[in-house]
C-alpha positions in Angstrom: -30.6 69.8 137.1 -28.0 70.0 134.7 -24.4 70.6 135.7 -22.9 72.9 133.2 -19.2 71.9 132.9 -16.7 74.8 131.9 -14.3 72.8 129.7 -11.0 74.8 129.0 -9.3 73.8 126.1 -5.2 75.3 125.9 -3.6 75.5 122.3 -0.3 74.4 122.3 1.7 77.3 120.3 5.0 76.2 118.5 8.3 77.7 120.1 10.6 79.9 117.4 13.8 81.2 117.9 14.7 84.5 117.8 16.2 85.4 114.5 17.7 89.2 114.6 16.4 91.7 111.9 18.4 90.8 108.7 21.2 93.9 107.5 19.9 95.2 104.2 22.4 95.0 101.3 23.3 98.1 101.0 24.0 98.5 104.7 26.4 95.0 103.9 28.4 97.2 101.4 28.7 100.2 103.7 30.3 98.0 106.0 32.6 96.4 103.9 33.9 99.2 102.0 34.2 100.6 105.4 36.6 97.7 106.3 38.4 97.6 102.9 38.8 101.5 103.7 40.3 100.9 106.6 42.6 98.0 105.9 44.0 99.9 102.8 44.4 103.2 105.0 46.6 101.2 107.3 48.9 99.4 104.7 49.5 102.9 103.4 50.6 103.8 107.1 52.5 101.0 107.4 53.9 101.6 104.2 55.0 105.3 105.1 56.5 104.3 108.2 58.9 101.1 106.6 60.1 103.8 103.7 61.1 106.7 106.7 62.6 103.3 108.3 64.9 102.5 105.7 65.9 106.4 104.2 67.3 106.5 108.1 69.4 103.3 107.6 70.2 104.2 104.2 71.0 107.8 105.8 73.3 106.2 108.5 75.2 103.6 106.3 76.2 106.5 103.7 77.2 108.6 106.6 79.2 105.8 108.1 81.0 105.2 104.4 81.6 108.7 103.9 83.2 108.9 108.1 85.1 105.6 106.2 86.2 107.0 103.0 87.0 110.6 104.8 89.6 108.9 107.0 91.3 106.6 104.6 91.7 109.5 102.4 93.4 111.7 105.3 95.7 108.8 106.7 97.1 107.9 102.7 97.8 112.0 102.2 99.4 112.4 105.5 101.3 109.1 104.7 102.5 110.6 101.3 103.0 113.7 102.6 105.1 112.7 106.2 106.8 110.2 103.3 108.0 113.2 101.2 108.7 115.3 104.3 111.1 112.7 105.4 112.9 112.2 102.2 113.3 116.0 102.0 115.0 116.3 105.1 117.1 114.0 103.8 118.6 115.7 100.6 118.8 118.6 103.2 121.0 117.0 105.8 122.9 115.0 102.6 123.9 118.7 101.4 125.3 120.4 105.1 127.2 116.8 105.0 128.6 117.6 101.9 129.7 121.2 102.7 131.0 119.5 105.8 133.3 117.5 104.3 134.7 120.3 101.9 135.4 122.2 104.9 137.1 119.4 106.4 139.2 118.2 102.9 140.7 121.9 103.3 141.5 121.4 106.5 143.8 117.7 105.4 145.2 119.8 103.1 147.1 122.5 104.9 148.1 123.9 101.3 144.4 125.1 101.2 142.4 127.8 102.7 139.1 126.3 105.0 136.7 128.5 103.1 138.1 126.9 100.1 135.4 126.3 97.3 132.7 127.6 99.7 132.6 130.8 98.2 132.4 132.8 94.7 132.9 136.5 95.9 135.2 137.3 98.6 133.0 140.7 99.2 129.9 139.2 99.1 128.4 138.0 102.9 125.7 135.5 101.5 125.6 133.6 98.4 123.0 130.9 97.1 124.5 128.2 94.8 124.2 124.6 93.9 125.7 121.5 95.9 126.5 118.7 93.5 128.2 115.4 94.3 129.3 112.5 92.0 131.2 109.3 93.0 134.8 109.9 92.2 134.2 114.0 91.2 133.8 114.7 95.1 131.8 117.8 95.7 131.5 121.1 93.7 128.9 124.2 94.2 127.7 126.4 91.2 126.8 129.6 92.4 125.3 130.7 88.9 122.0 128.8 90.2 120.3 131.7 93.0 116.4 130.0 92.5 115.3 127.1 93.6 112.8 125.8 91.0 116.5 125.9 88.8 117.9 123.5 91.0 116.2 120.0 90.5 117.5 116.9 92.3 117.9 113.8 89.7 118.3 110.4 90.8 121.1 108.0 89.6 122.5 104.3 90.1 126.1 103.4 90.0 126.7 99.4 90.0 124.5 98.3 92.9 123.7 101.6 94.7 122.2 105.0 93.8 122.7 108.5 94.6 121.1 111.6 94.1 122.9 114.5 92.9 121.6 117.5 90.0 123.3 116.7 87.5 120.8 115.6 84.5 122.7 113.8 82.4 122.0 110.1 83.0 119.4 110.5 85.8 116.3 110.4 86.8 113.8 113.3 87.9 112.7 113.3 91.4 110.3 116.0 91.8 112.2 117.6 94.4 114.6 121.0 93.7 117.7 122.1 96.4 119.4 125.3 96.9 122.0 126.5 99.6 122.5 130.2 101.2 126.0 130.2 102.6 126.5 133.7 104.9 129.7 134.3 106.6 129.9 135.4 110.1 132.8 136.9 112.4 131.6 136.7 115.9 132.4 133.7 117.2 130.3 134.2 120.4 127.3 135.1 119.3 124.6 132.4 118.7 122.6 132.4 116.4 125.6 134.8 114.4 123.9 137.9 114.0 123.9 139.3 110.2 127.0 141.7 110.2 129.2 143.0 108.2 132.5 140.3 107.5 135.4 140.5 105.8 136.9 137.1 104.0 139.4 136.8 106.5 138.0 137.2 109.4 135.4 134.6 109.1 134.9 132.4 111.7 131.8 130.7 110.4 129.5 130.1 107.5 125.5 129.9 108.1 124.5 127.2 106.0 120.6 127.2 105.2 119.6 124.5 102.9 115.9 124.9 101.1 113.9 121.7 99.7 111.1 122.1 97.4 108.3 119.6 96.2 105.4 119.6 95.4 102.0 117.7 96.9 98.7 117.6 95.3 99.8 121.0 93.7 100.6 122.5 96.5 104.1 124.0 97.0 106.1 122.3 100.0 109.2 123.1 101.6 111.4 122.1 104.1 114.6 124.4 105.5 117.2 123.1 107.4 120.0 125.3 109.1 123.1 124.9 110.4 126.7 125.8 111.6 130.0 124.9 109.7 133.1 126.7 112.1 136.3 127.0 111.3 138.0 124.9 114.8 141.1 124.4 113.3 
């Protein structure tokens, strides 16, 4: 009897790994310029966004300078002009001082009348005129002067110390002009002396209103100063 014998035989198979499908090269470009695409887009983003950055710094800086430049410029003007204001108040008081002290020389001499060399024409109530003052000349008015750009103040030194006065000869322009309104008053009582008719003798006061002019960054400026010269005596 014969034993048939199934005989098996296995075939060993070699293992391989598993390799994905390879990209074709045109799909490799795609992709790429897709990434170049994208990189470049986002520079120019970030590009946009650092040049709005610094227009709004530069924006705030020349805002802040101007804010700067602004102020300065304000303060050194009001400076000049609060300078000039000052000295014009000045030459205003300096001229009531003046007439002052010609109202009181009259009254030393008792020879002489108190309105003495404050007036031109007995008739008229109010006159304009000129207050000028030299060392050793004392004080004198010139009531042929009625506008006040005629009137300019001129600075002058004598030894160690200056003065200011309108005589030109030997002096220096100032810039700054002075006039004077003298009006006589009667009544005493009545302050501020109301504009009425006065006779010479029967004055009892002189209004004395004293006018500066200048000018600032050609701009006309004044300053007025008024006050009261009685006759106590």
């Amino acid at each position: 009897m014969m034993i048939g014998r199934l005989q098996t035989t296995h075939r060993s198979s070699l293992h391989t790994p598993y390799a994905p499908p390879r990209a074709s090269l045109f799909s490799l470009d795609q992709s790429s310029f897709r990434y170049e695409k994208l990189l470049r887009s986002g520079s120019k983003q970030q590009s946009g966004q650092t040049l709005i950055e610094v227009m709004i710094v530069a924006a705030l800086l020349l805002t802040s300078l101007l804010s700067v430049i602004y102020t300065y410029t304000y303060l050194a003007r009001a400076q000049t002009v609060e300078s000039q204001s000052w000295l014009a108040a000045q030459l205003a008081r300096e001229d009531v001082e003046l007439l002052r002290g010609l109202r009181d020389s009259n009254w030393l001499a008792s020879s002489a009348d108190w309105l003495d060399g404050l007036y031109s024409n007995p008739a008229a109530e109010t006159e304009t005129a000129m207050v000028d003052f030299a060392p050793g000349s004392g004080t004198s008015l010139d009531f042929n002067v009625t506008a006040l750009a005629d009137a300019p103040i001129y600075r002058h030194q004598s030894g160690g110390a200056a003065y200011w006065n309108q005589t030109a000869a030997d002096g220096t322009p100032t810039g700054f002009t002075r006039l004077v309104s003298l009006r006589r008053f009667c009544d005493r009582d009545d302050f501020p002396p109301a504009a009425s008719s006065c006779a010479l003798a029967e004055t009892v006061g002189i209004e004395v209103t004293v006018t500066v002019g200048w000018q600032e960054r050609g701009e006309d400026q004044q300053y007025v100063l008024t006050d009261y010269l009685y006759n106590w005596k």
